[in-house]
Backbone bond lengths (Angstrom), bond angles and torsions (degrees), N, CA, C in turn:
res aa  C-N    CA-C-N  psi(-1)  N-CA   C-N-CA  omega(-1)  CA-C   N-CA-C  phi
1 X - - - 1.455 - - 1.531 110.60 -
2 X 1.350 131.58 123.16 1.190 137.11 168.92 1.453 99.63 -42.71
3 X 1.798 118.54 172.65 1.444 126.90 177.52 1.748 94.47 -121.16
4 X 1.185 105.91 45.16 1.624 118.51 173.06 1.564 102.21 -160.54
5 X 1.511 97.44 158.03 1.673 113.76 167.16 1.696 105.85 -91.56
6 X 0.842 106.45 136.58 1.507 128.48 -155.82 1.482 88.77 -101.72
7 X 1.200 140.60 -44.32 1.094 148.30 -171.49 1.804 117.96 -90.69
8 X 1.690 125.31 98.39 1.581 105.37 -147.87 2.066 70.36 -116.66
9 X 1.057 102.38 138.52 1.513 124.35 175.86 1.422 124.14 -62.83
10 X 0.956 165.76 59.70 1.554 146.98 152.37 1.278 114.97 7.35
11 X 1.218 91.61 -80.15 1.811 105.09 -173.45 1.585 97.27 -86.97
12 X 1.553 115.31 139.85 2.142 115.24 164.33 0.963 92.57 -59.02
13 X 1.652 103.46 151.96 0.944 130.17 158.66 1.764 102.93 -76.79
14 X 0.435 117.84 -22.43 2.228 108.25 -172.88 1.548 87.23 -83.72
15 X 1.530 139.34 -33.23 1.459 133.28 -169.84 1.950 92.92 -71.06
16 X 0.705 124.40 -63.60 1.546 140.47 167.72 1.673 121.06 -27.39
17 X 1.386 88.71 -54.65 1.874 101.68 156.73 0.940 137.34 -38.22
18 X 1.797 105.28 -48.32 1.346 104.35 -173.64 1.436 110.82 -123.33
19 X 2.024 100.09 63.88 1.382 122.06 156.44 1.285 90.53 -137.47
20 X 0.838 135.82 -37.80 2.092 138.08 -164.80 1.986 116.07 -52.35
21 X 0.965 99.82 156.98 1.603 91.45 -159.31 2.239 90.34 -108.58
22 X 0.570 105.45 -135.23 1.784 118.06 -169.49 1.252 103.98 -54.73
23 X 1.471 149.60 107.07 1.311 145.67 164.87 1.131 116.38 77.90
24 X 1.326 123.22 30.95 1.516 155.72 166.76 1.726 118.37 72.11
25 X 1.246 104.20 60.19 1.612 111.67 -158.40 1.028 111.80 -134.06
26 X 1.479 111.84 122.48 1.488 150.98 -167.15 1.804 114.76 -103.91
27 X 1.553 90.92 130.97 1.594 111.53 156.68 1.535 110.23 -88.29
28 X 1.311 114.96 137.95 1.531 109.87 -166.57 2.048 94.53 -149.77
29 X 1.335 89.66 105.65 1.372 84.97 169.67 1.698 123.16 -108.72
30 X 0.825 121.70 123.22 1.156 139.27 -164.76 2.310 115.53 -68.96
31 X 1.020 87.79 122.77 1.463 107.73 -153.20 1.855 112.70 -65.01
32 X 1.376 91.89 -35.65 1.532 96.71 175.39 1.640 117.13 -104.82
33 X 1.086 121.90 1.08 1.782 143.85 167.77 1.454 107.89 -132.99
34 X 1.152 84.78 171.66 1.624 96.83 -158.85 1.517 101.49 -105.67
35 X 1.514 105.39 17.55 1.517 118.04 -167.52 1.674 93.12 -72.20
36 X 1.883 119.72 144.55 1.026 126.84 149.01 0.997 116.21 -142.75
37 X 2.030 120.76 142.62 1.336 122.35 -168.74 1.730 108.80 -165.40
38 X 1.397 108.21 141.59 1.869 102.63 -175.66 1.827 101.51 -57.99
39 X 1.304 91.74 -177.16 1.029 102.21 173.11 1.625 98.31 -178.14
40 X 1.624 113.34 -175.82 1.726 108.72 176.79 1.674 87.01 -116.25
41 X 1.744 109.42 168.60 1.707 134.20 133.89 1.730 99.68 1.15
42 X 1.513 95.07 -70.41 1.537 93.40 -145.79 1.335 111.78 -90.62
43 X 1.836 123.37 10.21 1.344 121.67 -157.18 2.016 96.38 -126.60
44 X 1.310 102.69 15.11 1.772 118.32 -176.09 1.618 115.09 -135.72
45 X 1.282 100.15 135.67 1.576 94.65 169.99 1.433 96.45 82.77
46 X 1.403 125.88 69.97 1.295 109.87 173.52 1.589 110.28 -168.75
47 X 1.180 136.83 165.54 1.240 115.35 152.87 1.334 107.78 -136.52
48 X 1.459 136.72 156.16 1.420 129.29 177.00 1.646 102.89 -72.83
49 X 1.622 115.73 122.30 0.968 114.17 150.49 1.284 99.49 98.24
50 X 1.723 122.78 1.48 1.726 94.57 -144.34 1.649 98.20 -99.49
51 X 2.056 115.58 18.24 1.354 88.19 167.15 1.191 113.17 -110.25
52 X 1.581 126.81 18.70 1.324 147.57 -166.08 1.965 90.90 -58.82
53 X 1.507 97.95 140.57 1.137 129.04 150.65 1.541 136.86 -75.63
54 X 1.097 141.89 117.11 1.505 143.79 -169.39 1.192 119.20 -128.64
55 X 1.660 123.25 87.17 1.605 122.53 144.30 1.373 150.44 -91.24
56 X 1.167 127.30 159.09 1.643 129.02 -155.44 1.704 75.42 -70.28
57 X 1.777 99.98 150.12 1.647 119.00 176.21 1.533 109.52 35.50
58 X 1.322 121.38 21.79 1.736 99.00 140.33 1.056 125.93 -145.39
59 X 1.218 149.08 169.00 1.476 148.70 173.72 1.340 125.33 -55.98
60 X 1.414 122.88 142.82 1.242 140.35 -145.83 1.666 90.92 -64.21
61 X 1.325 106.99 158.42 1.702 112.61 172.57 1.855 90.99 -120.79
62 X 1.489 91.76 97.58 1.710 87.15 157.48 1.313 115.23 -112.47
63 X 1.495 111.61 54.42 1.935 112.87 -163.05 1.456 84.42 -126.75
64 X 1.579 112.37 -75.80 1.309 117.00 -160.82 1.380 145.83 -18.80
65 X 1.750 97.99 -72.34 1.539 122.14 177.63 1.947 101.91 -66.76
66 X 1.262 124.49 -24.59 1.116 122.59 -168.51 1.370 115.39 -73.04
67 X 1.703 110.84 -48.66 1.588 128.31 162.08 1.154 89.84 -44.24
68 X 1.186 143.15 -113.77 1.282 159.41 -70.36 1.540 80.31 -105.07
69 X 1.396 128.27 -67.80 1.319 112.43 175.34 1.531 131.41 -36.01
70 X 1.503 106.29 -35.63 1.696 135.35 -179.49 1.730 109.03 -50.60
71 X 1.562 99.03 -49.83 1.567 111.76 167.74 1.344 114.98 -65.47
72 X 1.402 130.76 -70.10 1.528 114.76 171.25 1.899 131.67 -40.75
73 X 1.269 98.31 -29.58 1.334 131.82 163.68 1.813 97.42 -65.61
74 X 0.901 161.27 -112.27 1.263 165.29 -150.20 1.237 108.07 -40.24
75 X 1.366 116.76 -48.53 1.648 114.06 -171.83 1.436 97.01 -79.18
76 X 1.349 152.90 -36.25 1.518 141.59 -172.56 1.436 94.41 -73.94
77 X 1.764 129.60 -34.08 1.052 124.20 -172.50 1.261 115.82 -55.40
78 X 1.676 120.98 -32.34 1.383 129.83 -136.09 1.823 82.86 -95.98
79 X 1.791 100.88 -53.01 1.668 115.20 179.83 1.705 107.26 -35.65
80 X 1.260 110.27 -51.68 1.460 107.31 -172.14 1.492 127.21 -72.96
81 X 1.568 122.78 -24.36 1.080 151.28 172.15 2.220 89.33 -69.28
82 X 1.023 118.60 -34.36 1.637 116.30 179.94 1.891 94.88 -78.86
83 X 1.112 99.48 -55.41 1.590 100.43 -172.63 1.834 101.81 -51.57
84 X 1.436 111.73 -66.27 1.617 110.90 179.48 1.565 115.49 -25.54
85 X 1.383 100.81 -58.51 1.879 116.53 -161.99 1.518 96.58 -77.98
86 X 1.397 126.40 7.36 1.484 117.12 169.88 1.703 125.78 -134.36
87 X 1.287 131.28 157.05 1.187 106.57 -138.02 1.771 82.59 -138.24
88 X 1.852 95.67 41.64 1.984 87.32 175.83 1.362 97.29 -110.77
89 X 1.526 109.94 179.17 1.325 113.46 -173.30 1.687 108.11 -103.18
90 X 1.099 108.25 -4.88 1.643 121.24 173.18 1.563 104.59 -89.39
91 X 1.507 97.65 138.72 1.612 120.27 169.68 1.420 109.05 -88.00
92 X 1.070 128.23 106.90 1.415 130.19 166.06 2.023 122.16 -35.70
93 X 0.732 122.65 121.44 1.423 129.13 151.94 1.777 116.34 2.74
94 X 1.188 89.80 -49.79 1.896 90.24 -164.49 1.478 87.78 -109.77
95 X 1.442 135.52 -28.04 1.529 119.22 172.92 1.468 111.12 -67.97
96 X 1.258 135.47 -24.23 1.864 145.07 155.62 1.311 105.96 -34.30
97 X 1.491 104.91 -77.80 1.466 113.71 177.92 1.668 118.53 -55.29
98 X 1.405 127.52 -30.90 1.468 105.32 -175.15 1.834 94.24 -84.35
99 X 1.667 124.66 -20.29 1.435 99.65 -147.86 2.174 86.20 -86.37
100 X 1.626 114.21 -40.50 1.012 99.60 175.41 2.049 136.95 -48.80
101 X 1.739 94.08 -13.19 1.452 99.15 -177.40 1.808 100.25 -79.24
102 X 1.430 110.75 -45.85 1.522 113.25 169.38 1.246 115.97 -41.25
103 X 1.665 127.54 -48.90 1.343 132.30 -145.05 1.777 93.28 -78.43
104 X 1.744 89.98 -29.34 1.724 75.60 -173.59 1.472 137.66 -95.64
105 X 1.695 89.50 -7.52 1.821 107.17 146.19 1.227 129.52 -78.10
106 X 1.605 115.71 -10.91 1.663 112.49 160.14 1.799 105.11 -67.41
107 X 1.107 101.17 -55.41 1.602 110.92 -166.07 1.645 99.76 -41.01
108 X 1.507 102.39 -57.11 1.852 116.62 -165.89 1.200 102.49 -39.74
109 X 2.140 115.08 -56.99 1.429 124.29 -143.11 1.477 84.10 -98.51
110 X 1.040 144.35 18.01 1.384 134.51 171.18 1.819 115.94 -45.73
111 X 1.173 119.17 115.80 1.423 119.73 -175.90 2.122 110.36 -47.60
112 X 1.721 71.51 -59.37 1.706 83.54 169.54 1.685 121.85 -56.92
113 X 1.202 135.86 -53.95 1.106 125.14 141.14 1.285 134.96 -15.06
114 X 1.138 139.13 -52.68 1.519 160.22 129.52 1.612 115.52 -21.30
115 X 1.218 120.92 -65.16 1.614 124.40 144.89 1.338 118.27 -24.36
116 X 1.460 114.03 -71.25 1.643 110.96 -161.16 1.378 87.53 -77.97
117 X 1.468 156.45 -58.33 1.381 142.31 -154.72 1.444 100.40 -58.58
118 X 1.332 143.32 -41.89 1.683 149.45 175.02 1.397 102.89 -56.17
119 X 1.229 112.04 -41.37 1.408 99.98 -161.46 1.948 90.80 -95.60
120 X 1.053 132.77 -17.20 1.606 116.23 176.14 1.456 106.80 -70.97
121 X 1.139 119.69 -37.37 1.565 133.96 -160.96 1.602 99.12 -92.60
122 X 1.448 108.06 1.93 1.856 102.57 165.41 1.477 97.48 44.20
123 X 1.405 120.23 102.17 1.324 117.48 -166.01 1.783 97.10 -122.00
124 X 1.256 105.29 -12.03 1.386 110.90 148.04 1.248 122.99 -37.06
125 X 1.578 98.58 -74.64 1.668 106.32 -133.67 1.811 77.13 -100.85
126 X 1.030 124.01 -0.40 1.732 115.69 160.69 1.036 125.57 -101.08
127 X 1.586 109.03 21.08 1.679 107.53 170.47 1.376 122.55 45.54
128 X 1.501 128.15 15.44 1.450 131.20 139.96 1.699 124.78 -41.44
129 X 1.185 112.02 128.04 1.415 103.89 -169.04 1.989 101.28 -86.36
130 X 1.041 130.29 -141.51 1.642 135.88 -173.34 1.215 83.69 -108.48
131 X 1.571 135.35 -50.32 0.971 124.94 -166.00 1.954 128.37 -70.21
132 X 1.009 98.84 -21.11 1.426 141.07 -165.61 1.717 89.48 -78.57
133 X 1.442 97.24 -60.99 1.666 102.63 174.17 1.645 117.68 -54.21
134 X 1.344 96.83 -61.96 1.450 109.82 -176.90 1.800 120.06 -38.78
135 X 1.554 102.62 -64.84 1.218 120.39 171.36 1.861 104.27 -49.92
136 X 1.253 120.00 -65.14 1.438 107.20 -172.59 1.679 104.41 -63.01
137 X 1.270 145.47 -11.53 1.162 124.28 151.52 1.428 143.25 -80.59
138 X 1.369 91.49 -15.16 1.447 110.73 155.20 1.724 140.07 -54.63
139 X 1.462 84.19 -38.29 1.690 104.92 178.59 1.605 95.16 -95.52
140 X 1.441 143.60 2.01 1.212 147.80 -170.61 2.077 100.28 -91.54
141 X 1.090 100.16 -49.25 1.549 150.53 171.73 1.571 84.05 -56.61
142 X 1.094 112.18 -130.69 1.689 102.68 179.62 0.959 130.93 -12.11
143 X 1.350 144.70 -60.89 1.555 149.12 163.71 1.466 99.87 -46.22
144 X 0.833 142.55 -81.35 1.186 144.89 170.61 1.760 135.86 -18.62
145 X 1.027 96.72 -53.47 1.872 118.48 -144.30 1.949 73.05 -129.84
146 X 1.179 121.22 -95.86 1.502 120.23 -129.24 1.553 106.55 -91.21
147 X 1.117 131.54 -3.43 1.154 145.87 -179.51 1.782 91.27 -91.33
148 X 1.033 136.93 -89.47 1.547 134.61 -168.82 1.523 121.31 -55.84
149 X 1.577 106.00 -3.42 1.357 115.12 159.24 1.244 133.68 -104.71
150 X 1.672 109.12 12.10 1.317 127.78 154.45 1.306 112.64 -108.31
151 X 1.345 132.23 -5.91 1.034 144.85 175.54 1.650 121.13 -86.56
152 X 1.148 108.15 -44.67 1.368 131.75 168.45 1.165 105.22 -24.91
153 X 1.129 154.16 -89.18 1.956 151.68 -165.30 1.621 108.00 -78.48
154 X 1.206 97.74 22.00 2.199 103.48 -176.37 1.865 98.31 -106.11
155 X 1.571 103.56 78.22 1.428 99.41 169.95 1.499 128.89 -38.03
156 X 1.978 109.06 -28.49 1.248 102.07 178.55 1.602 125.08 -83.70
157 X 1.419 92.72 -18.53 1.919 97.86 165.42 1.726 108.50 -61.61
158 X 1.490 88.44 158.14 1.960 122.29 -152.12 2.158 73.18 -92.58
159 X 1.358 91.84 144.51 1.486 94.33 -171.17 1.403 94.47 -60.14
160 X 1.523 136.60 -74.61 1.282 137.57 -145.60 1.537 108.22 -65.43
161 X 1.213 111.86 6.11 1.555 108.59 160.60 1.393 113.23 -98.86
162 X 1.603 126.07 -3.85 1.227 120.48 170.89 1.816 113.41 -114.76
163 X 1.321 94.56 28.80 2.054 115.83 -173.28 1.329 108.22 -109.40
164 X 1.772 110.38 109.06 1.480 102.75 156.16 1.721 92.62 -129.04
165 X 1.871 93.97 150.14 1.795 119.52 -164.63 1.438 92.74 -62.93
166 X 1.186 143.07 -66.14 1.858 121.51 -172.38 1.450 129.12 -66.94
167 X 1.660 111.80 -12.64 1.387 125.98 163.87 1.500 111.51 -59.37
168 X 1.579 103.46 -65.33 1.960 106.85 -179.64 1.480 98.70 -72.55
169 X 1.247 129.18 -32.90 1.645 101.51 160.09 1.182 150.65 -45.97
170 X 1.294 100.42 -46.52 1.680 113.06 178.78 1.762 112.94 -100.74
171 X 1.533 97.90 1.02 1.766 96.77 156.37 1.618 119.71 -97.84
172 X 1.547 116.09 -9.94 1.157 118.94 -159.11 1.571 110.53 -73.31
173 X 1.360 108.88 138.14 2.237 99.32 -169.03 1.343 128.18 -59.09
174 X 2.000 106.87 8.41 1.790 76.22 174.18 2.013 90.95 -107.83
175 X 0.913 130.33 30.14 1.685 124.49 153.73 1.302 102.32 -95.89
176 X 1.210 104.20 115.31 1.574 119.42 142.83 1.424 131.55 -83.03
177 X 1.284 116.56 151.27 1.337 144.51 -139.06 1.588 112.02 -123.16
178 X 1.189 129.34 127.63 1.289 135.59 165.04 1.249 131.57 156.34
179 X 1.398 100.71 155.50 1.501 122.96 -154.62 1.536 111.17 -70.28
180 X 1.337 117.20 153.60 1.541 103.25 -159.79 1.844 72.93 -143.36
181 X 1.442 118.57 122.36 1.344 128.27 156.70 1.288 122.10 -134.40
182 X 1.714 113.69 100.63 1.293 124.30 177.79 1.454 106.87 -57.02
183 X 1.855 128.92 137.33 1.279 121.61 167.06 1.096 108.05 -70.71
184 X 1.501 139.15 -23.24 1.648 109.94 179.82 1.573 114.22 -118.25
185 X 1.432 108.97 41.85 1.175 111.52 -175.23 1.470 110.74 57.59
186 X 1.675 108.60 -174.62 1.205 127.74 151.52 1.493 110.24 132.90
187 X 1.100 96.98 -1.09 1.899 106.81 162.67 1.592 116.32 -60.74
188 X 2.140 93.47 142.69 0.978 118.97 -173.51 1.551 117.10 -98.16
189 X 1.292 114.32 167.79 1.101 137.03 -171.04 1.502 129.79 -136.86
190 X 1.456 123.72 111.13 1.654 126.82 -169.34 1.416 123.35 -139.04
191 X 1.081 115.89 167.07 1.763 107.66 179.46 1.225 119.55 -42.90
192 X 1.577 127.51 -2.63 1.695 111.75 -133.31 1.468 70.25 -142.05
193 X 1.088 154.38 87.91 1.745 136.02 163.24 1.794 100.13 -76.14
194 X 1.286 128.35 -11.03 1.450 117.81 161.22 1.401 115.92 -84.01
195 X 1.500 118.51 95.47 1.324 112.87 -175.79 1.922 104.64 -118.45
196 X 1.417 98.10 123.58 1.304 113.14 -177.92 1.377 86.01 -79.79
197 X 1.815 90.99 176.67 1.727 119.98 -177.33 1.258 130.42 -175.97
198 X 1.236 132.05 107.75 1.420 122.94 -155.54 1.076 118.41 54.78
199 X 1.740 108.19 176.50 1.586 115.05 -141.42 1.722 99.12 -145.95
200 X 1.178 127.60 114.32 1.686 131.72 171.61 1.360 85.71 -86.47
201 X 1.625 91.13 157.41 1.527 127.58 176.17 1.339 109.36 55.23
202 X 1.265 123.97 -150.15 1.820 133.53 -156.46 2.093 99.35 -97.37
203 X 1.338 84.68 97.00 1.923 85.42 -165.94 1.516 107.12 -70.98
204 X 1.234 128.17 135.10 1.090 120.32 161.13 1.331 143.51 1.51
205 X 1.376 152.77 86.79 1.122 174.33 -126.33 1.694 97.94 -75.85
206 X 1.599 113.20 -55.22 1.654 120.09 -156.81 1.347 103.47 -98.96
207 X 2.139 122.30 14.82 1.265 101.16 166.12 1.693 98.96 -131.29
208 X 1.554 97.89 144.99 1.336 91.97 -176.57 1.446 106.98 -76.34
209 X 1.348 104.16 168.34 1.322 120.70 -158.09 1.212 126.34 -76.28
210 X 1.522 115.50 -16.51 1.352 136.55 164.36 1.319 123.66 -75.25
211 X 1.501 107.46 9.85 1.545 109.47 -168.23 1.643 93.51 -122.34
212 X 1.845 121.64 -8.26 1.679 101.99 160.73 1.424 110.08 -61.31
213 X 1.872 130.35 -19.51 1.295 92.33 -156.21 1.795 96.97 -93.75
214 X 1.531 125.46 24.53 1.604 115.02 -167.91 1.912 74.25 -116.20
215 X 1.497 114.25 36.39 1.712 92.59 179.49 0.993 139.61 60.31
216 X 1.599 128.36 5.67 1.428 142.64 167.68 1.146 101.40 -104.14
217 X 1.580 107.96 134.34 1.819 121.77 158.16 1.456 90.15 132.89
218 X 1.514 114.39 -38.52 1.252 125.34 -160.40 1.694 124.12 -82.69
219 X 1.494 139.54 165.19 1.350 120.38 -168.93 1.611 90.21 -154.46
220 X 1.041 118.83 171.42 1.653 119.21 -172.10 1.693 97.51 -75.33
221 X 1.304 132.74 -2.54 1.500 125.92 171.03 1.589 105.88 -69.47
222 X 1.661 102.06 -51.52 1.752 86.64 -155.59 1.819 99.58 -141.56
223 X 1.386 95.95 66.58 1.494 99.49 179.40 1.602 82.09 -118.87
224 X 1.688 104.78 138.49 1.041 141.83 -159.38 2.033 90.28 -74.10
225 X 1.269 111.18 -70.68 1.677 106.54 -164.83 1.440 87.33 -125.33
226 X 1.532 100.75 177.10 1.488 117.56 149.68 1.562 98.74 -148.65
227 X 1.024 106.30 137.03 1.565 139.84 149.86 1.338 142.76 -63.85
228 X 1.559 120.74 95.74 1.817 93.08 -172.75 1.830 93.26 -132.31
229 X 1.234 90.18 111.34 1.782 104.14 171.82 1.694 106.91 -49.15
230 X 1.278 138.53 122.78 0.913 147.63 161.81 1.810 134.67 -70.14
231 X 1.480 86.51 -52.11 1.379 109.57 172.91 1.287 103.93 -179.70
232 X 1.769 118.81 168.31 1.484 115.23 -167.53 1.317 131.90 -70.02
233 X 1.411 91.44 7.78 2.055 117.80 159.34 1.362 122.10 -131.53
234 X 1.230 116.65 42.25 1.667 107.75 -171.44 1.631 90.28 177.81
235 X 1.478 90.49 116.70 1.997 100.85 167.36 1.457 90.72 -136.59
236 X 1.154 110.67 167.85 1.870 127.91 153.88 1.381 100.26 -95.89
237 X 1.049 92.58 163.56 1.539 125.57 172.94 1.317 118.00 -137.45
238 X 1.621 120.06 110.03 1.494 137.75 -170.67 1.432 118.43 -109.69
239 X 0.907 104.12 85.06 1.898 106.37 -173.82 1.332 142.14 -155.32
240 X 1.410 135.79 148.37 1.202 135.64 -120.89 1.662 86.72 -110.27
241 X 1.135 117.48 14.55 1.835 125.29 -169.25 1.574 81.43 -143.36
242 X 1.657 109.40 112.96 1.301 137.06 156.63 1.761 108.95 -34.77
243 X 1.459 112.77 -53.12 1.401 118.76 -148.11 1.652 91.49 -109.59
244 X 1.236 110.29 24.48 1.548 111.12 169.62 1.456 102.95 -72.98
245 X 1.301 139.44 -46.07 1.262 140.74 -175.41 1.040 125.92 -75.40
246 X 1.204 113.83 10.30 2.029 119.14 176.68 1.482 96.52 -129.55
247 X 1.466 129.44 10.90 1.148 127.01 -171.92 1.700 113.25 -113.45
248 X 1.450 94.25 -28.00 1.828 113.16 -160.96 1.602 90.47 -74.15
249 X 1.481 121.01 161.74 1.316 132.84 165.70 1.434 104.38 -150.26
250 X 1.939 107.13 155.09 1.162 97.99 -154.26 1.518 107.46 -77.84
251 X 1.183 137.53 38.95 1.654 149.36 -173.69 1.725 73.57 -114.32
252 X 1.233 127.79 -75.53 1.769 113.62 -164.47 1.330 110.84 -58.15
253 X 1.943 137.01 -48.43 1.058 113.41 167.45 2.039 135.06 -29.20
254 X 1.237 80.90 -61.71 1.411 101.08 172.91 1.329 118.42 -56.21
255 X 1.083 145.47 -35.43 1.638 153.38 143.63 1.062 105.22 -25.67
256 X 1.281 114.17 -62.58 1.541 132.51 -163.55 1.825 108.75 -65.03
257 X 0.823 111.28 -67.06 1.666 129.47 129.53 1.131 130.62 19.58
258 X 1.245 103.42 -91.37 1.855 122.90 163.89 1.681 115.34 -72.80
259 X 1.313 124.59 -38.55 1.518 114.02 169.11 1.536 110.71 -90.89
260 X 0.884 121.79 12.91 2.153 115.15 166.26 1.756 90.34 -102.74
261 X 1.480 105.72 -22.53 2.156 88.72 -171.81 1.837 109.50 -72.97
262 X 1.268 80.62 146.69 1.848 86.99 -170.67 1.909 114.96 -103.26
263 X 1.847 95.94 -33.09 1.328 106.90 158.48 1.585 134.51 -103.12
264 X 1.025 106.69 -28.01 1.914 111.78 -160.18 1.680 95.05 -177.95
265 X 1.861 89.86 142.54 1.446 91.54 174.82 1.672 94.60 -119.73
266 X 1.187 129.15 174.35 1.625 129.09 172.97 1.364 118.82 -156.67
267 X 1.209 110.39 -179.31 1.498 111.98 -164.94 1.900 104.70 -174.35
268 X 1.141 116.49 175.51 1.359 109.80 177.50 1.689 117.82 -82.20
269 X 1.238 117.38 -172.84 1.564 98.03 -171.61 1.579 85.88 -97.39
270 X 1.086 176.75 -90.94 1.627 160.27 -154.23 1.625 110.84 -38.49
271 X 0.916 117.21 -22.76 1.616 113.39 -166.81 1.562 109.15 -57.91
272 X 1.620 116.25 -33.07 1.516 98.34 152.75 1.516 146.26 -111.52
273 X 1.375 98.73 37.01 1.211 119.94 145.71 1.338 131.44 -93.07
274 X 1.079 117.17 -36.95 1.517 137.28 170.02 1.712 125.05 -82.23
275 X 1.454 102.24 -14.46 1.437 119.38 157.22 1.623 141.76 -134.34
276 X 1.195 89.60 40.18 1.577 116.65 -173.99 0.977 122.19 -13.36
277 X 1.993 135.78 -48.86 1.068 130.52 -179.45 1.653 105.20 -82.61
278 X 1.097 117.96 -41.69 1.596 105.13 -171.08 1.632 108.01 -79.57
279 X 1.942 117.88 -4.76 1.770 92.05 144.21 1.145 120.00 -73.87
280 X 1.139 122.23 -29.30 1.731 127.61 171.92 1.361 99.85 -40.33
281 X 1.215 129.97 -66.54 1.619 130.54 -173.00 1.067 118.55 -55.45
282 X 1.196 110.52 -32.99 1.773 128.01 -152.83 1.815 82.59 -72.05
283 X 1.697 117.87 -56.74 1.180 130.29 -174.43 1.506 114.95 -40.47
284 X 1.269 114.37 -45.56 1.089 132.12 -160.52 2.147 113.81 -77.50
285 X 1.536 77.22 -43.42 1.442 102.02 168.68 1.701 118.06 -72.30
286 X 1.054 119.12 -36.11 1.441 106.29 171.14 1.255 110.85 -78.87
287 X 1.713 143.37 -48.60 1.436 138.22 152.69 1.749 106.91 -13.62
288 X 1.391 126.39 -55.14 1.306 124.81 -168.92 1.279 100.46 -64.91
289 X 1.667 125.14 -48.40 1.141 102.43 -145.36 1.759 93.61 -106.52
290 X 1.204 109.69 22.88 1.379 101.77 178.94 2.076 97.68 -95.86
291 X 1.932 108.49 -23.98 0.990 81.06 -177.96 1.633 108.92 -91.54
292 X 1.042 134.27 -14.07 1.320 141.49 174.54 1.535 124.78 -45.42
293 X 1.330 96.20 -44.94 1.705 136.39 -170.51 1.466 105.88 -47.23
294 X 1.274 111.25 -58.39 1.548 112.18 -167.51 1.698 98.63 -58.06
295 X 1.224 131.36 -45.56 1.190 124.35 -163.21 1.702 136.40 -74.15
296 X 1.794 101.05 12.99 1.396 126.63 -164.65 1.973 94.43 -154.31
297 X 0.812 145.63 -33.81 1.277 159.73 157.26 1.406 106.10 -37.32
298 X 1.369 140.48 -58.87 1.078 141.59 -161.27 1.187 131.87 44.61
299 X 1.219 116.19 61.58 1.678 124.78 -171.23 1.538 94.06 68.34
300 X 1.550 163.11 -27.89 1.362 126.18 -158.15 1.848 100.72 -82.58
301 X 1.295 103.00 162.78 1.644 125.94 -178.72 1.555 100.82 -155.19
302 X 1.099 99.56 163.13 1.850 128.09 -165.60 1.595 79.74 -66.41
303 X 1.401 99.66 128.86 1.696 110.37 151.15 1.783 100.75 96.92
304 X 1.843 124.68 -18.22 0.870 100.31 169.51 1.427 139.38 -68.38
305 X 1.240 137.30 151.29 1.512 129.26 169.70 1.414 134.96 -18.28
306 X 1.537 110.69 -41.68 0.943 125.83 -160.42 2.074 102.18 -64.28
C-alpha cells in the first residue's frame, strides 16, 4: 500500500454521500457521451494524483495540497451536517462562511478550469510539461483559496492576505441566503456544485441568453443566483433576488445542475424510479446540454488530462 491516497478528489467525498443510494452508490451519467453506468462515493470525481506537487530534485508532494484541502473540506462538512439536522430556512452566520470558503475551492480545483488555463497559456508550444501545469495550479490554489482561509480569524494578518473574490462575494449583504428542502427529495448532483444562473444588469450582447443558465456569460459581478445542491433534500440558495427562494422548484434546481456540470451528473440508483418525471427532465436536460456543450467546453471531456 502506498503511504498516500492515490486517488485526490475534485468533488468531497461527504458532498457525494449525501446523493448515493445503499453503500454509497451512484448513477453517473456522463455529460459529453451518452455513456451511463453505477459507480460508488469513492470511485467518481477524482483524479489519481491530480493534486500532487512537482519539484526539480525532489520527490513528489502527494500529502500537502490534499490536507490542506481536507481541512476546508471538514469544516463545510461539519456546516452541512448542522444544516441537515435542522429544519430552518436561514443559513447561519458561520455555515455562510465555511460553505462560501468550499465554493471557492470548488471553483479554483475545477478540472474544467484547469483545461481552459492550459489551453490559454498554449502549453504546447511552451514546452510546459502536465506536471509543470499541475504544480503551477496548485500554488494558484493555495495563494488563492487556502492560504486566506487560514488567515481569515488572524487579526494580525494585512486584510488582502485573508481576501478571496467569490468568498467577499457571496458574503457581501445584498446576496441572500437560504435553505431550499424539497419534501420528497429528488435533487441532483454534478461536477460543478457552483452553479451560476441568470444575469443582473445589461448582460452581454454576444451571448445568447440561454447560455447564463449553463454559467457562461456570467462573472462573480453580475450573476443573478448560485445554487449549491447539498444533498437529495437540501441545496442553498445564493442570490441577489430576495424572492429567488420561494420561486425555485426542484425541476429548476436540477436544470441549474445539469447545465453548470462540465463532466457527469448523478443521483442514487432509485431516484429514477422514485422520481419519474424529473428523470424525464434530467433526459431531456442532458440532450440540451450535450448539444450546447461543445461550444463552451473546448475540447475538454471526462477522463481528459487536463
Amino acid at each position: 500500500m502506498p503511504p498516500h491516497a492515490k486517488k485526490h478528489h475534485f468533488i468531497p467525498q461527504f458532498l457525494l454521500q449525501h446523493f448515493a443510494g445503499q453503500r454509497g452508490k451512484l448513477v453517473i451519467h456522463q455529460v459529453t457521451s451518452e455513456r451511463r453506468f453505477n459507480s460508488s462515493v469513492r470511485d467518481v470525481g477524482h483524479r489519481n494524483l491530480g493534486h500532487s506537487i512537482y519539484r526539480p530534485g525532489r520527490e513528489p508532494d502527494h500529502v500537502s495540497m490534499e490536507s490542506a484541502m481536507g481541512d476546508i473540506e471538514g469544516e463545510a462538512a461539519t456546516a452541512v451536517r448542522e444544516l441537515v439536522q435542522s429544519r430552518e430556512r436561514a443559513v447561519p452566520r458561520h455555515v455562510r462562511h465555511a460553505l462560501a470558503w468550499l465554493l471557492a475551492l470548488q471553483w479554483q480545483r475545477s478540472r474544467f478550469l484547469r483545461h481552459v488555463v492550459t489551453r490559454e497559456i498554449d502549453a504546447e508550444d511552451s514546452g510546459l510539461s502536465d506536471e509543470e501545469i499541475q504544480t503551477s495550479m496548485m500554488r494558484m490554489i493555495s495563494r488563492t483559496v487556502i492560504d486566506p482561509w487560514r488567515l481569515r480569524n488572524d487579526d494580525d494578518a494585512y486584510y488582502k492576505d485573508q481576501w478571496n473574490h467569490l468568498v467577499f462575494t457571496l458574503l457581501a449583504s445584498d446576496m441572500h441566503w437560504s435553505c431550499y428542502r424539497p419534501r420528497g427529495g429528488g435533487l441532483l448532483v454534478s461536477d460543478n456544485p457552483v452553479c451560476f444562473s441568470g444575469v443582473v444588469g445589461t448582460p452581454p450582447p454576444e451571448i445568447p441568453a440561454a447560455f447564463f443558465d449553463h454559467g457562461i456569460g456570467t462573472g462573480f459581478h453580475n450573476f443573478r443566483r448560485l445554487t449549491v445542491p447539498l444533498g437529495s433534500r437540501l441545496a442553498v440558495i445564493i442570490s441577489r433576488d430576495a424572492q429567488d427562494a420561494s420561486r425555485l422548484r426542484v425541476a429548476d434546481f436540477n436544470r441549474y445542475t445539469a447545465l453548470n456540470s462540465r463532466e457527469f451528473v448523478a443521483h442514487a440508483p432509485e431516484w429514477s424510479s422514485t422520481h419519474p418525471a424529473l428523470a424525464q427532465d434530467l433526459a431531456e436536460l442532458l440532450v440540451r446540454q450535450r448539444l450546447v456543450a461543445p461550444a463552451f467546453l473546448q475540447g475538454y471531456a471526462p477522463g481528459s488530462r487536463a
